[in-house]
DSSP file (Angstrom, degrees, kcal/mol; ACC not computed):
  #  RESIDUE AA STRUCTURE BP1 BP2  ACC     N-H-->O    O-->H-N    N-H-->O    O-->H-N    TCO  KAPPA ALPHA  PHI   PSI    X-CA   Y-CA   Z-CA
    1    1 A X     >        0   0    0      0, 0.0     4,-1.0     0, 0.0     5,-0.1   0.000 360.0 360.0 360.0 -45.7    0.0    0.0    0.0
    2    2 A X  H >>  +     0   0    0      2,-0.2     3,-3.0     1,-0.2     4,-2.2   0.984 360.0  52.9 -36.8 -83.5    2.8    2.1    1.3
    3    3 A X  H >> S+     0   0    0      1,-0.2     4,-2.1     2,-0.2     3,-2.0   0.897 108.9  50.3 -18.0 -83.2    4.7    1.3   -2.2
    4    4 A X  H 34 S+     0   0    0      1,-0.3     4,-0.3     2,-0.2    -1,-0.2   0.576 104.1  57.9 -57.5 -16.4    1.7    2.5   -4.3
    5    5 A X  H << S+     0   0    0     -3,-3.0     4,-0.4    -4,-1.0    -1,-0.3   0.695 105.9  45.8-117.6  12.7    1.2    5.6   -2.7
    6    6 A X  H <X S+     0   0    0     -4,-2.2     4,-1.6    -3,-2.0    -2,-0.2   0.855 102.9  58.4 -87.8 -20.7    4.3    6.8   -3.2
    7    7 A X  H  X S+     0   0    0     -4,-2.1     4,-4.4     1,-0.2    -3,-0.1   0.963 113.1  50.0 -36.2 -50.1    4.8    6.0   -6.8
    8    8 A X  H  4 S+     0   0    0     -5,-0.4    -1,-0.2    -4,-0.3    -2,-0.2   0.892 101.8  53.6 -62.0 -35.5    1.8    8.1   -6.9
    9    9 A X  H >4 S+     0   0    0     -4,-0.4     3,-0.6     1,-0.2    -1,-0.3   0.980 112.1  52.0 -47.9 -62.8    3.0   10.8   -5.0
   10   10 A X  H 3< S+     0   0    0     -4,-1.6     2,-0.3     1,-0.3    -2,-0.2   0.654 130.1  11.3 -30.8 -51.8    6.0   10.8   -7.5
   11   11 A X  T 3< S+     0   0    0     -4,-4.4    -1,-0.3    -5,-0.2    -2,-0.1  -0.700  73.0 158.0-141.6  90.9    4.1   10.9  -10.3
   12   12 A X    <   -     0   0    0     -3,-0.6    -2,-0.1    -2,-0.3    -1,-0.1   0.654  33.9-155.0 -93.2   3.7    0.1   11.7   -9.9
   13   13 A X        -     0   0    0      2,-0.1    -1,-0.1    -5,-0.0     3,-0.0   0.353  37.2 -28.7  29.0-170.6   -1.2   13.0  -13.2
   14   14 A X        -     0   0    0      1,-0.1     2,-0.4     0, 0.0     6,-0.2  -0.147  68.0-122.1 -65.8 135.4   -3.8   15.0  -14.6
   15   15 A X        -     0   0    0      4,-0.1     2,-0.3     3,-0.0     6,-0.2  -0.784  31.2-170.8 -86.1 142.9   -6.9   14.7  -12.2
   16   16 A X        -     0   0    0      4,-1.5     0, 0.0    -2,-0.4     0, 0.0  -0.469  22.6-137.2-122.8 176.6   -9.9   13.4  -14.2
   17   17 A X  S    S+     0   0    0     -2,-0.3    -1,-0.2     4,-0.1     5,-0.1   0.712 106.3  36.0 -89.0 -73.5  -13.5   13.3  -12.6
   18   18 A X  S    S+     0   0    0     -3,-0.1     3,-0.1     1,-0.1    -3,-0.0   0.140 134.5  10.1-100.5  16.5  -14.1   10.2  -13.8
   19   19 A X  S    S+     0   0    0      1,-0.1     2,-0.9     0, 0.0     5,-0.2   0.267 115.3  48.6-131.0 -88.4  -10.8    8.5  -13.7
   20   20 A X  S    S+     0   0    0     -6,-0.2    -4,-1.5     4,-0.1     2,-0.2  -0.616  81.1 136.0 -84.2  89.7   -8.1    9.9  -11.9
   21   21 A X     >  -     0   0    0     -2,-0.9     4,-2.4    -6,-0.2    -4,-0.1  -0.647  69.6-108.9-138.1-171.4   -9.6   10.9   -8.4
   22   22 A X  H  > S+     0   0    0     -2,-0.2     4,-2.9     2,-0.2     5,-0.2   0.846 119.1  58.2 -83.9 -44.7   -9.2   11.0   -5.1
   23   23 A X  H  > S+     0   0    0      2,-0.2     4,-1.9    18,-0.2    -1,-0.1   0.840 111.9  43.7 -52.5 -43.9  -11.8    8.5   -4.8
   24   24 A X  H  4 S+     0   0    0     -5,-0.2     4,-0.5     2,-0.2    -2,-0.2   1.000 100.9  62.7 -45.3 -71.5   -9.8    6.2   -7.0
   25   25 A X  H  X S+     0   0    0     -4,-2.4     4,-2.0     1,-0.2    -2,-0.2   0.732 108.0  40.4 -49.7 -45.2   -6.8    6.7   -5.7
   26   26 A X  H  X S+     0   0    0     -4,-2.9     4,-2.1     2,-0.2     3,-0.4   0.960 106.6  73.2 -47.4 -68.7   -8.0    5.1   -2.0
   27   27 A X  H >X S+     0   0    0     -4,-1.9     4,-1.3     1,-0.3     3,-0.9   0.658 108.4  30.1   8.2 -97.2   -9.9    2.5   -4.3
   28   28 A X  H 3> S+     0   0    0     -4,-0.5     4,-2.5     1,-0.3    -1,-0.3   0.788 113.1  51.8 -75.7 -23.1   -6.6    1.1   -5.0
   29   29 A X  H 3X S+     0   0    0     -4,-2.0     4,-0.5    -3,-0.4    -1,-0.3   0.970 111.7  53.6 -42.3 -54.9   -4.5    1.5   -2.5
   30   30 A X  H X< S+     0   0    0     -4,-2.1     3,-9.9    -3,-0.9     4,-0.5   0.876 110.6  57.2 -49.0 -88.4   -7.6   -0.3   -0.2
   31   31 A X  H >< S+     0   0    0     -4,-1.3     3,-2.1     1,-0.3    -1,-0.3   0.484 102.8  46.7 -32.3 -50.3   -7.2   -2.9   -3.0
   32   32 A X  H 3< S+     0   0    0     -4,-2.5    -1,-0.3     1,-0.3    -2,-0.2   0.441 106.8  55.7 -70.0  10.1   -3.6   -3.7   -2.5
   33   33 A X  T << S-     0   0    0     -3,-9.9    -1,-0.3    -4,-0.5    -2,-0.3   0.367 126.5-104.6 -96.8  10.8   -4.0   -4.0    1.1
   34   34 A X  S <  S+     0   0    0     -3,-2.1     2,-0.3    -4,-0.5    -3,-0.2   0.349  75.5 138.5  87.0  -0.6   -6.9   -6.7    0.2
   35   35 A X        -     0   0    0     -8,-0.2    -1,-0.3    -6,-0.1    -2,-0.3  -0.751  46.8-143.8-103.0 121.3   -9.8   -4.5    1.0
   36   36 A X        -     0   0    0     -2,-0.3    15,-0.4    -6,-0.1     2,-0.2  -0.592  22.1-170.9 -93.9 147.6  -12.8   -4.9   -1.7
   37   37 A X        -     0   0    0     -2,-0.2    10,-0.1    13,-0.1     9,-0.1  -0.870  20.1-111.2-144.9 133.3  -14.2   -1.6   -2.2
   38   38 A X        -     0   0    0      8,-0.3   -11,-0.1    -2,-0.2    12,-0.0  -0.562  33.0-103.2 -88.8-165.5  -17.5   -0.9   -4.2
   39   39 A X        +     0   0    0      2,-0.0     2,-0.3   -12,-0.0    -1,-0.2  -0.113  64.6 143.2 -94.3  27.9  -17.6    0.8   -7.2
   40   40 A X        -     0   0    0      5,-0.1    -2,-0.1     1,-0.1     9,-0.0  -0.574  37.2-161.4 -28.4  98.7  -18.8    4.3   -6.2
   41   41 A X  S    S+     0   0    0     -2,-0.3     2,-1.3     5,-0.1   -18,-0.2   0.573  70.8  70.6 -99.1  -2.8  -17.6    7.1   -7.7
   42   42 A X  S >> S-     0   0    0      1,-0.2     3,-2.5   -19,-0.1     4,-1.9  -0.768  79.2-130.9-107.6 123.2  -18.7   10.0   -4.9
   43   43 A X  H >> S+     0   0    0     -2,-1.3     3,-2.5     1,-0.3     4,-1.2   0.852 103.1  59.3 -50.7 -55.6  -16.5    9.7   -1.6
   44   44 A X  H 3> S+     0   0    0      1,-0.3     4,-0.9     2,-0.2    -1,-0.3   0.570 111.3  37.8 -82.0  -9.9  -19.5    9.9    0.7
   45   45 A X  H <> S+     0   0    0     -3,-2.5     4,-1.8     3,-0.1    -1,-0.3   0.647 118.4  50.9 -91.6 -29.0  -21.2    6.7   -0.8
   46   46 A X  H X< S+     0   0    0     -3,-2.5     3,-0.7    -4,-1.9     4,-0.4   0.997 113.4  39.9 -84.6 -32.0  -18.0    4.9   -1.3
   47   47 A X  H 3< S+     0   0    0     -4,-1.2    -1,-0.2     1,-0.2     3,-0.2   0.609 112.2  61.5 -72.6 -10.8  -16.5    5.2    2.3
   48   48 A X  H 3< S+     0   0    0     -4,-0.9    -1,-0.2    -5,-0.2    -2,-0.2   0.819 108.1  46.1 -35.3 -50.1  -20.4    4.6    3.5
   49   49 A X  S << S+     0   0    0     -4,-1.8    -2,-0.2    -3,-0.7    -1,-0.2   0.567  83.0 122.6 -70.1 -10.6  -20.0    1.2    1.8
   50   50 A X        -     0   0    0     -4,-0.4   -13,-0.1    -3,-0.2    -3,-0.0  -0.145  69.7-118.5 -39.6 121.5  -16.6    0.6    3.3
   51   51 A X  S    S+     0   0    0    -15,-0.4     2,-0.5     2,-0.1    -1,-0.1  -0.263  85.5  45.8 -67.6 153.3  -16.7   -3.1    5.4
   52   52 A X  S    S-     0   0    0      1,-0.1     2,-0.1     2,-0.0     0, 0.0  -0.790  94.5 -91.8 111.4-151.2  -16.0   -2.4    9.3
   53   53 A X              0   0    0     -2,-0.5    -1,-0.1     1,-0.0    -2,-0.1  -0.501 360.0 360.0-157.9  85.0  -17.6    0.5   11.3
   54   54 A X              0   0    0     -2,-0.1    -2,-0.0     0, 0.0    -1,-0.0   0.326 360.0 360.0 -54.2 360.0  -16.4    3.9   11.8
């Protein structure tokens, strides 16, 4: 996870709406710690769907 978000730091590109987001980016980081995520694209719906419990 660590790894992946410093590549990113390094190099983050163009921010997209519909790509390249903030929302993404957690997406995968979650994903390469093992954490399934849905496919939400507005942060308050996806980190509502999140498993666990704030």
């Amino acid at each position: 996870m660590a790894a992946y978000m410093h590549a990113v730091a390094k190099n983050p590109g163009e921010y997209q709406l519909t790509g390249n987001n903030c929302v993404n980016f957690v997406r995968q980081v979650l994903l390469r710690g093992g954490v399934q995520s849905s496919s939400a694209i507005q942060p308050k719906p996806f980190f509502k769907d999140l498993p666990g419990k704030p």
